[in-house]
N, CA, C and O atoms as a DFTB+ gen file, in Angstrom:
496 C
 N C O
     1  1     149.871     -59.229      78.213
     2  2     151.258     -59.330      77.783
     3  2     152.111     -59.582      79.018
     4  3     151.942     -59.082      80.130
     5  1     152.825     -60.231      78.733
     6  2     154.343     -61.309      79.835
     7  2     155.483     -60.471      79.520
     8  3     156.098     -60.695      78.477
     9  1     155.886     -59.413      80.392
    10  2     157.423     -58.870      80.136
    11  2     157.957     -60.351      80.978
    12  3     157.537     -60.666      82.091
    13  1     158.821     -61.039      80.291
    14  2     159.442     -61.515      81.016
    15  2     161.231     -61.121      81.587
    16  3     161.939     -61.678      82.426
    17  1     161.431     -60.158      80.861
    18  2     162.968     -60.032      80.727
    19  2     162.841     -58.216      80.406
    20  3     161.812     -57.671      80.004
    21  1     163.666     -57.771      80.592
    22  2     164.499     -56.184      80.306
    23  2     166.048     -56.610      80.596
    24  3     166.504     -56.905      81.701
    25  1     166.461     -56.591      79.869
    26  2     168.208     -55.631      79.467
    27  2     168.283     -54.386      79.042
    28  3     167.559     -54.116      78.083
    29  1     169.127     -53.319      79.592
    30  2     169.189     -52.386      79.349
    31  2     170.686     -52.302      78.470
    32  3     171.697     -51.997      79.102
    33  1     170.766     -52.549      77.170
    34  2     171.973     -52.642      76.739
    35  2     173.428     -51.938      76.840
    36  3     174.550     -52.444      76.854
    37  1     172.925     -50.332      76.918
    38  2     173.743     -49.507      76.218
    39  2     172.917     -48.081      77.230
    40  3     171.770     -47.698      77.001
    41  1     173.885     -47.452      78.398
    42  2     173.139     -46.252      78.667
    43  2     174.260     -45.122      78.198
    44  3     175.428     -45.472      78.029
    45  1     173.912     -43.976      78.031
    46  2     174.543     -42.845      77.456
    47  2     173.712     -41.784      78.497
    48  3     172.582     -41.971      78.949
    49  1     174.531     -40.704      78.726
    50  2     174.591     -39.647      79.456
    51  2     174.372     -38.603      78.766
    52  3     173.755     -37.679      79.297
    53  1     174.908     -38.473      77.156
    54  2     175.098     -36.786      76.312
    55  2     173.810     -37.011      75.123
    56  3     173.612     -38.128      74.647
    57  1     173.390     -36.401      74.920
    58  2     172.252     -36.172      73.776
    59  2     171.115     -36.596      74.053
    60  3     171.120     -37.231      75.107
    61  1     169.972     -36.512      73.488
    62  2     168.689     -37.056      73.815
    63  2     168.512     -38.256      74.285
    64  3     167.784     -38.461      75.256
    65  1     169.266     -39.360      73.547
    66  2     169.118     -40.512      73.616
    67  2     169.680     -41.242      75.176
    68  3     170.730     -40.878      75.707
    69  1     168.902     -42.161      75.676
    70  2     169.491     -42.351      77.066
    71  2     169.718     -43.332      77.180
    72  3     170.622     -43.541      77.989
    73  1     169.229     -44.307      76.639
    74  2     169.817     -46.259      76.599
    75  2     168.877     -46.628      75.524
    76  3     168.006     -45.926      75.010
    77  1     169.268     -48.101      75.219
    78  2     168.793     -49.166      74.328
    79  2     168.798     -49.912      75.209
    80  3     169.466     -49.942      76.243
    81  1     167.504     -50.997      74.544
    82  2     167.020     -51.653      75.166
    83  2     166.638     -53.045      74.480
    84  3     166.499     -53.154      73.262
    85  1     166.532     -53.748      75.085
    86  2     165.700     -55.178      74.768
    87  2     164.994     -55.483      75.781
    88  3     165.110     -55.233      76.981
    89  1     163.924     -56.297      74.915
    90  2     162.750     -56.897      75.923
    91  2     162.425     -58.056      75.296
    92  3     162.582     -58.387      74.121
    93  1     161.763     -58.863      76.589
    94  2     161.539     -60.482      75.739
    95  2     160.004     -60.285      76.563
    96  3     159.837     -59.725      77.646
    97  1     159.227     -60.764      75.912
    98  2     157.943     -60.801      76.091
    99  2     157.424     -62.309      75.869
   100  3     157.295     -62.771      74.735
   101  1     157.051     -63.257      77.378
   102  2     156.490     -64.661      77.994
   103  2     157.616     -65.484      77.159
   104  3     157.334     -66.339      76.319
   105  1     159.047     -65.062      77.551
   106  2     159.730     -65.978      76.815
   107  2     159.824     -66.351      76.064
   108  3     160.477     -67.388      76.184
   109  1     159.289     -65.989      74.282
   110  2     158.901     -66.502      73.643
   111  2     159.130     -65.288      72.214
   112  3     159.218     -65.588      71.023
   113  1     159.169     -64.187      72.699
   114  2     159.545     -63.104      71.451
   115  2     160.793     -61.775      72.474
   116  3     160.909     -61.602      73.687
   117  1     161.310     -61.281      71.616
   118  2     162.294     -60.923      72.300
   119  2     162.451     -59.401      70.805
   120  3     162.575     -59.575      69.592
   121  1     162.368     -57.966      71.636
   122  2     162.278     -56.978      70.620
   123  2     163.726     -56.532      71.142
   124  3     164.073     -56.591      72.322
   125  1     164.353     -56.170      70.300
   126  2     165.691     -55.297      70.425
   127  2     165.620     -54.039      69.955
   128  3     164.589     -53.689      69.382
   129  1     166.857     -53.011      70.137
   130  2     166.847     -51.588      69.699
   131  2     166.036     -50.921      70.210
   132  3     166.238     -49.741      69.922
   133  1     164.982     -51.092      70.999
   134  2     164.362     -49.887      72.130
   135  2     164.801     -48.832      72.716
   136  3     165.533     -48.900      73.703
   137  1     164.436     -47.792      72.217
   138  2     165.113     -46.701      72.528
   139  2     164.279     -45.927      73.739
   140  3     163.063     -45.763      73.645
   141  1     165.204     -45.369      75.129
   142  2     164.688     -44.478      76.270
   143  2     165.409     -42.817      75.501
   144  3     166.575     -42.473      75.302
   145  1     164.321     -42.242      75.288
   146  2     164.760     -40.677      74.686
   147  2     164.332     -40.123      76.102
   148  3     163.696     -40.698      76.985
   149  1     164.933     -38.663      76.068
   150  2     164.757     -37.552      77.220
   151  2     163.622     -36.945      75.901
   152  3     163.769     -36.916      74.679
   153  1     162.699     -36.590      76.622
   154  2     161.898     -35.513      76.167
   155  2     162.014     -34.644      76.423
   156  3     162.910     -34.467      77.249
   157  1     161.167     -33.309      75.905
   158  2     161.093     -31.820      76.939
   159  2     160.560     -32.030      78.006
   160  3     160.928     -31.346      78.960
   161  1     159.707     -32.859      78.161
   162  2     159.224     -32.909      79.710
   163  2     159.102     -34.030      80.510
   164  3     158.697     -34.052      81.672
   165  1     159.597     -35.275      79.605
   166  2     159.727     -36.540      80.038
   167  2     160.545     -37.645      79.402
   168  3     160.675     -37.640      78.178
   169  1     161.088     -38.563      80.115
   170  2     161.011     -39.726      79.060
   171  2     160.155     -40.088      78.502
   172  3     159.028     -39.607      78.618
   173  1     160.472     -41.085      77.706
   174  2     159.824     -41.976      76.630
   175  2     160.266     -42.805      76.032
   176  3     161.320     -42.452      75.504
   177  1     159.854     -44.277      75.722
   178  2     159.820     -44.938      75.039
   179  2     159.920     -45.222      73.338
   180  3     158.909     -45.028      72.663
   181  1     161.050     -45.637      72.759
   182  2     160.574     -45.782      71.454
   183  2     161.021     -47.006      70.412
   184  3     162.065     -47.647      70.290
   185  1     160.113     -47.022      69.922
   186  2     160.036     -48.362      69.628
   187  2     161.199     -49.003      68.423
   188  3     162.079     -48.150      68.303
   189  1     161.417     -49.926      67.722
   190  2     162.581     -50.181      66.659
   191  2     161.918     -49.632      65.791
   192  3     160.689     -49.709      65.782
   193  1     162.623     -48.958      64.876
   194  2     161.852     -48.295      63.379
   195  2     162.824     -48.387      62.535
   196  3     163.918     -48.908      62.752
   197  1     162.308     -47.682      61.151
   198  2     163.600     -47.947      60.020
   199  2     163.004     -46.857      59.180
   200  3     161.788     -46.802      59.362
   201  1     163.504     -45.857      58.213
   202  2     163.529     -44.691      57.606
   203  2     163.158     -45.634      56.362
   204  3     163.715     -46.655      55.957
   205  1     161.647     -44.717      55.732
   206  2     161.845     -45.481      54.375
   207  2     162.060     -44.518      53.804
   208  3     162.596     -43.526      54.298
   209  1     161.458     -44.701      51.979
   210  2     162.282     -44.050      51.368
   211  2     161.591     -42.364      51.483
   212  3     162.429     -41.472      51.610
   213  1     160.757     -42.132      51.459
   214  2     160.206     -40.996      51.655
   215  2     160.856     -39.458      52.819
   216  3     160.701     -38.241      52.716
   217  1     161.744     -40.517      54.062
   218  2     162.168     -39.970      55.005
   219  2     161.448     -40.291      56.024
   220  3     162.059     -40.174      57.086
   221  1     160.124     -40.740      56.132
   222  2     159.586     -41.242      56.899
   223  2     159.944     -42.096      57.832
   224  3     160.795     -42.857      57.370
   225  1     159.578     -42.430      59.430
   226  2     159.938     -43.620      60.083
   227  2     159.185     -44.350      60.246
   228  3     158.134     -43.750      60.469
   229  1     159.020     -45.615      60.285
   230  2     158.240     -46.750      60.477
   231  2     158.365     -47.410      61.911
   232  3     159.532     -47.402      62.303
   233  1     157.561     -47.918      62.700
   234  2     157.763     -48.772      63.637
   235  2     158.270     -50.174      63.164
   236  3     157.586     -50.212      62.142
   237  1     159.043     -51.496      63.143
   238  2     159.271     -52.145      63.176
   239  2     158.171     -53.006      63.603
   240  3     157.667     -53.865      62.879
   241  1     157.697     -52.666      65.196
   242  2     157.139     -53.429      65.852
   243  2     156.744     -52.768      66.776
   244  3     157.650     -51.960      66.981
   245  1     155.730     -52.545      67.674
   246  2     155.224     -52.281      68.650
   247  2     153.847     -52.120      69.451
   248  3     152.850     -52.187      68.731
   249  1     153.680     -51.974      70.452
   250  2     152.097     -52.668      71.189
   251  2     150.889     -51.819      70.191
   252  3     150.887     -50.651      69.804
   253  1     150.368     -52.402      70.074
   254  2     148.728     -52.530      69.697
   255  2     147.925     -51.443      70.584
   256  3     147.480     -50.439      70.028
   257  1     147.774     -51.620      71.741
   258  2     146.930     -51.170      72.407
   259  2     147.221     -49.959      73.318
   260  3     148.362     -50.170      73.729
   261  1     146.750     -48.722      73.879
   262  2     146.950     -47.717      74.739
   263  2     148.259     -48.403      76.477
   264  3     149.362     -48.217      76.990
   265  1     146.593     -49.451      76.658
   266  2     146.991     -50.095      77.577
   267  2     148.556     -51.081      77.413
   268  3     149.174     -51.209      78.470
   269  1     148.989     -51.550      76.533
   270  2     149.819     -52.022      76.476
   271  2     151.010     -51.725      76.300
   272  3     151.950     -52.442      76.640
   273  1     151.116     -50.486      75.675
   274  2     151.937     -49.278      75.729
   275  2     152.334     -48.854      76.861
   276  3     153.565     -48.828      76.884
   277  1     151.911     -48.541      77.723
   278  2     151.971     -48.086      79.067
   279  2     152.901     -49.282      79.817
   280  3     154.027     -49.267      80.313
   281  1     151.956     -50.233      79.667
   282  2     152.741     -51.529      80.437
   283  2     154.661     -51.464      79.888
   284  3     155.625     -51.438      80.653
   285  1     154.679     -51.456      78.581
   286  2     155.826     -51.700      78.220
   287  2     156.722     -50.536      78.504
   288  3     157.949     -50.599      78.587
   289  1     155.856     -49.286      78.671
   290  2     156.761     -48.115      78.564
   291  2     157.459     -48.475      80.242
   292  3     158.626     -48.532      80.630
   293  1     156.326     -48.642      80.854
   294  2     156.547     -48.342      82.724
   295  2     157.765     -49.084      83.102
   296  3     158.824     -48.802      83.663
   297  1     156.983     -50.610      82.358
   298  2     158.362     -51.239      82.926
   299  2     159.645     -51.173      82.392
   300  3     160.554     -51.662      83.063
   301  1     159.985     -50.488      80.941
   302  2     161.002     -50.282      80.445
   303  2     161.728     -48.771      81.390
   304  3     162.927     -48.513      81.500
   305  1     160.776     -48.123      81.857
   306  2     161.466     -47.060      82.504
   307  2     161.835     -47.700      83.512
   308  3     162.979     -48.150      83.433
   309  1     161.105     -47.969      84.725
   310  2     161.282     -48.773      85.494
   311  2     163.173     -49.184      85.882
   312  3     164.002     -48.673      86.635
   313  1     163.199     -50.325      84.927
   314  2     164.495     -50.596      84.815
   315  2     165.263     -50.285      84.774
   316  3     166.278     -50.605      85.392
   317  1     164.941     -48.883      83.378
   318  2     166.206     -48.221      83.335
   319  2     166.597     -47.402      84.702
   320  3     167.772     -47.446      85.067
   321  1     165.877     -46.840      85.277
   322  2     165.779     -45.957      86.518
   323  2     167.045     -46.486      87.537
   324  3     168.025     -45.804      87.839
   325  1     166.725     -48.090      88.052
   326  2     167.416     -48.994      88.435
   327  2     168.542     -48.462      88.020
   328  3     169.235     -47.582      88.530
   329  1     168.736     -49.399      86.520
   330  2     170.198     -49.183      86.142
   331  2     170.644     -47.903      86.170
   332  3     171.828     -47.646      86.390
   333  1     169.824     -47.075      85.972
   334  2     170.722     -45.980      85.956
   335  2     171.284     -45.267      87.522
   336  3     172.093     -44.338      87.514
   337  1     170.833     -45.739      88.579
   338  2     170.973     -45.146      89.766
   339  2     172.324     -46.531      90.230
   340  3     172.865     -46.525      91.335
   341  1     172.510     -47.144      89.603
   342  2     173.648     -48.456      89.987
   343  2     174.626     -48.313      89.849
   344  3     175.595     -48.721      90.489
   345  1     174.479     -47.196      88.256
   346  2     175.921     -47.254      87.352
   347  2     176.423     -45.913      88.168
   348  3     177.526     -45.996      88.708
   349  1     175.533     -44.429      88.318
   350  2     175.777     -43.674      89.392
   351  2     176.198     -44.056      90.459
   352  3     177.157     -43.418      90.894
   353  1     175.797     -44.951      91.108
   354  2     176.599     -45.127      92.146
   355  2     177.841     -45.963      92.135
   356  3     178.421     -45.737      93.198
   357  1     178.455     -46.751      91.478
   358  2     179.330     -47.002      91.019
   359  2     180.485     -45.538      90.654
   360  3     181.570     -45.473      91.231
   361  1     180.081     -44.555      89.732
   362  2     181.038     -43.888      89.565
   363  2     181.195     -43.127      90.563
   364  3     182.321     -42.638      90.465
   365  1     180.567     -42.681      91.670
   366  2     180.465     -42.192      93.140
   367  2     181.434     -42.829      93.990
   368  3     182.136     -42.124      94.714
   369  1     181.557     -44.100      93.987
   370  2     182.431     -44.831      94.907
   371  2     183.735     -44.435      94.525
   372  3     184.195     -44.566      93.390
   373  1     184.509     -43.788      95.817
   374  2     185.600     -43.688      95.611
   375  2     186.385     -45.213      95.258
   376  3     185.917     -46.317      95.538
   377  1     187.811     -44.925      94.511
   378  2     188.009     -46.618      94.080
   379  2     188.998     -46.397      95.020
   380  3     189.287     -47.559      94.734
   381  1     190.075     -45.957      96.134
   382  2     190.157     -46.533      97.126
   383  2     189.612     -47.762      98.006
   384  3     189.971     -48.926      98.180
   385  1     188.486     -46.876      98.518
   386  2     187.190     -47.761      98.940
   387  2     187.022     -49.170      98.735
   388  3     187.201     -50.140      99.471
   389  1     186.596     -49.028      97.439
   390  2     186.415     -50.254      96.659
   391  2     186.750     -50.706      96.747
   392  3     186.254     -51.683      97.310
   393  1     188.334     -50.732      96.273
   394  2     189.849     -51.507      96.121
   395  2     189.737     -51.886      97.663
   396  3     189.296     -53.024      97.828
   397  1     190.020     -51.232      98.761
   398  2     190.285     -51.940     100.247
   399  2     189.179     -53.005     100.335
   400  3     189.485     -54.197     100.359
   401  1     187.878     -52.589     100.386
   402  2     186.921     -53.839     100.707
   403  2     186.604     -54.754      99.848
   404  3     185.679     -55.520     100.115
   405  1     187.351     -54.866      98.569
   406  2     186.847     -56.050      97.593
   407  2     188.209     -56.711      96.992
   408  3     188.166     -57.709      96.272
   409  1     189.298     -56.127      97.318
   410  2     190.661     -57.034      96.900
   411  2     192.082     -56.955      98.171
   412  3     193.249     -57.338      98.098
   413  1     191.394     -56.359      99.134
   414  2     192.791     -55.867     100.007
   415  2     193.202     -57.451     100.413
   416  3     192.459     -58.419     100.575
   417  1     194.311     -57.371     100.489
   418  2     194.729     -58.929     100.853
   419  2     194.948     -58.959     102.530
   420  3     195.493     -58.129     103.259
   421  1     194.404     -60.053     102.799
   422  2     194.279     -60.565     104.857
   423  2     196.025     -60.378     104.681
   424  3     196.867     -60.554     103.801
   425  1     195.966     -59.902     106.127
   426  2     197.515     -60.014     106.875
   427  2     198.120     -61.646     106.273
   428  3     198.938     -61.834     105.373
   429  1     197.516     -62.509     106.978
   430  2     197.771     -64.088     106.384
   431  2     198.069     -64.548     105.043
   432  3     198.774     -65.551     104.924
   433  1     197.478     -63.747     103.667
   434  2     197.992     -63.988     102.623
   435  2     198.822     -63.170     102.002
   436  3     199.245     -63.216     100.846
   437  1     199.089     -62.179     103.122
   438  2     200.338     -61.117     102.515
   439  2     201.742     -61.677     101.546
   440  3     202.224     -62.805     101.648
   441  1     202.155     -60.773     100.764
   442  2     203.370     -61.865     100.070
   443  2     204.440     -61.721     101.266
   444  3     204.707     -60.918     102.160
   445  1     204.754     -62.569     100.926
   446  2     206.409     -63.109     101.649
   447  2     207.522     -61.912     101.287
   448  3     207.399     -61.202     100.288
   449  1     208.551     -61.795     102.175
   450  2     209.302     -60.499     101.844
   451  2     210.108     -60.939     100.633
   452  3     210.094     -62.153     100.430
   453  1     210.771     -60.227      99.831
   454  2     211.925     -60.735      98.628
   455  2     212.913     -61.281      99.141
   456  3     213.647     -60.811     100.010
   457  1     213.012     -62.824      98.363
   458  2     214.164     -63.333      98.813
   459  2     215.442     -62.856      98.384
   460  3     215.628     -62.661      97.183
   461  1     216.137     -62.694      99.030
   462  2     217.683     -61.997      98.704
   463  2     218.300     -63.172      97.891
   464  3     218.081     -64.184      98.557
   465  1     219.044     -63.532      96.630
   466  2     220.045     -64.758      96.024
   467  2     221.157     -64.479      96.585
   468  3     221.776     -63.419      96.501
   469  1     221.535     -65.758      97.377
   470  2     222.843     -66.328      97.807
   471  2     223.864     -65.569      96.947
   472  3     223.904     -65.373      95.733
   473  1     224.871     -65.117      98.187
   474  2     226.260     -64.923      97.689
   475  2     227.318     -66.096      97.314
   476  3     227.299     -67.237      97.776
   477  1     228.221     -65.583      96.399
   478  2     228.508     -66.378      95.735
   479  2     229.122     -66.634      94.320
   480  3     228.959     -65.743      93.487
   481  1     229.769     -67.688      93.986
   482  2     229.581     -67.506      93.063
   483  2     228.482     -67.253      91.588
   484  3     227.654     -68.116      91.299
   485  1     228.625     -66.044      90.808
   486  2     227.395     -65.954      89.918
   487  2     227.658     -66.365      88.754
   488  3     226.894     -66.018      87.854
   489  1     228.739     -67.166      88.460
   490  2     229.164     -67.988      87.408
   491  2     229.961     -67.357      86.003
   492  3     230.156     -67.968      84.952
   493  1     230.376     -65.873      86.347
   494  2     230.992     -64.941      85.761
   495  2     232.273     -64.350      86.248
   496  3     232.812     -63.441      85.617
């Protein structure tokens, strides 16, 4: 199996649930609604499902094999890990900071002082 792609759609901080996900697999199939849950002792992976009528959940879709499971889980954590240490650091940055090194304007494009309007007549 070809992960070719992870998006991490949607991360959340409060309740079990920790992001959604999509994955495209050799370019060519693409699963949405992947869910990263907190476990008691770990993450995990879970796959798209749908409640039938019984109350039961169904998988939608998901790997076949031990081995392939793993692959999809790793690299779906993987990612999220990433994203999630990006968006942390983002809310870490003071926005001072930020603001000075990504919009402060050069001495050279400073605005011009306010022009004062001519005295005069103001037509009143």
């Amino acid at each position: 199996m070809q992960i070719t792609d992870i998006k991490v759609r949607k991360l959340m901080q409060e309740g079990r649930l920790r992001a959604v996900v999509s994955v495209t697999i050799g370019d060519e199939l693409a699963i949405h609604d992947i869910k990263v849950i907190e476990g008691p002792t770990r993450l995990f992976v879970a796959m798209p499902s749908r409640r039938e009528a019984g109350g039961v959940f169904r998988d939608i879709a998901h790997p076949i094999t031990p081995a392939a499971r793993r692959q999809l889980e790793d690299a779906i954590l993987a990612v999220y890990r990433r994203e999630k240490a990006e968006a942390e650091q983002m809310q870490r940055l003071p926005y001072g900071d930020y603001f000075a090194e990504h919009f402060a304007a050069s001495p050279a494009s400073a605005p011009a002082a306010a022009v004062t309007p001519p005295l005069g007549n103001t037509g009143g």
